[in-house]
C-alpha positions, 0 to 999 in steps of 0.5 A: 479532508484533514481542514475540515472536523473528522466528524463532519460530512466533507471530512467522510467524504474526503476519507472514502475519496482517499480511501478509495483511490488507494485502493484502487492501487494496493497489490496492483501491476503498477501500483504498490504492494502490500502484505496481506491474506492474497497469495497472489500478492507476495510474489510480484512484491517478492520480485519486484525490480523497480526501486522506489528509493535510493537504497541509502535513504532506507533506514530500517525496514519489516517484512512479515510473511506467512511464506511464499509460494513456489 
């Protein structure tokens, strides 16, 4: 995608490729989570007990939420 100008037709098509496929794994079971208007979204992401990094690699991190449901 990125050898190709943003304005060309292969570079939309990569685009909507990646986009796409990225989606298909945002606020999944298995997949990554990511805040946003779902509530369904913040528990599993609240819960979450697999790591994706060490916790010494982590340098600085944001969290915002509107609340958790209980």
């Amino acid at each position: 995608m990125y050898e190709h100008p943003r304005s060309s037709a292969e570079y939309q098509a990569g685009l909507t490729e990646y986009v796409t496929a990225w989606r298909r794994h945002r606020n999944v079971e298995g997949g990554f989570w990511v805040a946003s208007s779902e509530p369904d979204a913040a528990e599993p992401a609240a819960l979450s007990t697999g790591s994706v990094c060490s916790v010494g690699v982590i340098s600085s991190i944001c969290l915002i939420a509107t609340g958790l449901r209980s």
